[in-house]
N, C-alpha and C positions, 0 to 999 in steps of 0.2 A: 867635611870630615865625618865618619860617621861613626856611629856609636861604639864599633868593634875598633875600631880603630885606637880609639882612648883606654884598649882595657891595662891595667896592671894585676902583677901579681900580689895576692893575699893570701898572707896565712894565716889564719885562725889562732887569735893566741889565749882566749877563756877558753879554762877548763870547765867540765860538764859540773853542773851542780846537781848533786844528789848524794845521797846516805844510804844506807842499809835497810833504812825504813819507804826506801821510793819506789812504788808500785807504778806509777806512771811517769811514761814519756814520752816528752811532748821535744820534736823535731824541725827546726828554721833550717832553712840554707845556709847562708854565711851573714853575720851580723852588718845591718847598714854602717853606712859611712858613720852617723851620728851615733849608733852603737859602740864604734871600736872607737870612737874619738872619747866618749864617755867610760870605757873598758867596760860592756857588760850589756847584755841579750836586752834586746827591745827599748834603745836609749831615745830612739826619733820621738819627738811629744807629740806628736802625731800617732804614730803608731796605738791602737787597740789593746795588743796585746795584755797589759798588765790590768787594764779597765774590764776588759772582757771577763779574764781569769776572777778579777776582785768577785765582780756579779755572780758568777756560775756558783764560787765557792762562798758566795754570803760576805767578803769580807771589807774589809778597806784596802782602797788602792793603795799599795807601799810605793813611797818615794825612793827610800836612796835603796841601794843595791843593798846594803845591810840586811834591811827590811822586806826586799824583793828574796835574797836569799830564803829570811827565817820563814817567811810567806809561803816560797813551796817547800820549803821542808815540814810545816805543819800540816800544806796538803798534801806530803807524801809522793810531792812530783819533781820528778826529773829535766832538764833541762840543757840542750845542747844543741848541734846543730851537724848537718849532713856533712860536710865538706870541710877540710882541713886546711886545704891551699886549692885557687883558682884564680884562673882570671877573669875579671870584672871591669865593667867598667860605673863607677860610683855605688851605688847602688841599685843597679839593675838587673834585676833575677835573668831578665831576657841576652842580656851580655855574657856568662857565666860561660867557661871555657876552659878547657886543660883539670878537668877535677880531678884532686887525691882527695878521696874520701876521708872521713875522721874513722875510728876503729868504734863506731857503734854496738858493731857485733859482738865486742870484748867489753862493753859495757855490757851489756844485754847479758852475757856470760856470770858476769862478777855479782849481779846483782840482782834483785827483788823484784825485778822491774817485771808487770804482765802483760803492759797494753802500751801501743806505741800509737803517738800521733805525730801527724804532720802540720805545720800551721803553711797550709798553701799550695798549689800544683807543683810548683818548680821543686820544692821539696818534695813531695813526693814521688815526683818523676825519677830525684833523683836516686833514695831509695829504695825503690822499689829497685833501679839499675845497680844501682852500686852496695848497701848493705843487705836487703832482702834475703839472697842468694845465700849467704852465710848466717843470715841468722834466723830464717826460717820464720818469722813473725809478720805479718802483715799489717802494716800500719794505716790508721783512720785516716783520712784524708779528711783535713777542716779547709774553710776558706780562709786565707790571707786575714790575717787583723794589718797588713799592710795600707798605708795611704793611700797607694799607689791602687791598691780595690776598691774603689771610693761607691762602687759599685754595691756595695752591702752596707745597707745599715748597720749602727752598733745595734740592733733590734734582732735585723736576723743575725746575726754573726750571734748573737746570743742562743740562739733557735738550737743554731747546730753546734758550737762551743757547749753546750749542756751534754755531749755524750760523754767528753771528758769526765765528768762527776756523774753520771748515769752508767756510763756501760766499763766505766776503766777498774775498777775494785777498792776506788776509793770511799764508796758508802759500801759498806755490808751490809748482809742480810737485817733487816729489822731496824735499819738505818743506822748501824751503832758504826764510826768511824774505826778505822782500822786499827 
């Protein structure tokens, strides 16, 4: 049986986290299995993500989702993910099929938000296809903090996860935070 074979439908049911004060956004495909079984963006303990983000911004890793929230809301970052419903099969970016996008572009509208990133190709691929187009912004392409890229160090993923707090407008000029 093969991998397309097992996909089901998902629908994305976290809402984007972010405030009035969120200059950056950072963009996932659709949350892993161990994501939506925990309710909430980058729950695999595997996953990078939150380790990455800690280091870039100085801080400590936040454990519960409480702590993940207040975390980017002090770094003024946004968080959400491309796709609203698709089909999947587990957690396989490469399975992904029948996309309804999320309304990114009506986020990007509503909000503060200057700089958009991707955490990975598949997001980005997707978009550049599907939000790009209406919302005029071109989004950083980062590598995966996925497991599944085992391929990057947490050294280099650091390298390149440094543009988010370098080029997004979360340091201002003369270093004073926003």
């Amino acid at each position: 049986m093969s991998l397309y074979q097992n996909r089901n439908r998902v629908v994305h049911t976290f809402a984007p986290v972010w405030d009035g004060h969120s200059r950056v956004l950072i963009l996932g495909s659709l949350p892993s299995v161990k994501s939506r079984e925990q309710g909430f963006y980058y729950g695999h303990p595997q996953n990078r993500f939150w380790k990455v983000l800690a280091a870039v911004t100085g801080e400590e890793v936040p454990k519960t989702i409480e702590q993940k929230k207040d975390f980017l809301m002090r770094q003024r970052i946004a968080l959400w993910d491309v796709i609203a419903s698709c089909e999947i099969s587990g957690s396989s970016d490469s399975s992904i099929r029948g996309v309804a996008p999320a309304d990114v572009a009506g986020l990007l509208q509503m909000s503060a938000i200057r700089k958009v990133f991707v955490n990975g190709a598949k997001a980005g691929q997707l978009y550049d296809r599907y939000i790009l187009p209406d919302s005029g912004i071109p989004a950083v392409r980062l590598p995966s903090t996925s497991p599944a890229n085992a391929a990057w160090s947490f050294e280099r993923l650091l390298t390149q996860w440094q543009k988010v707090r370098e080029e997004d407008g979360i340091i201002e000029e003369e270093g004073k935070r926003m």
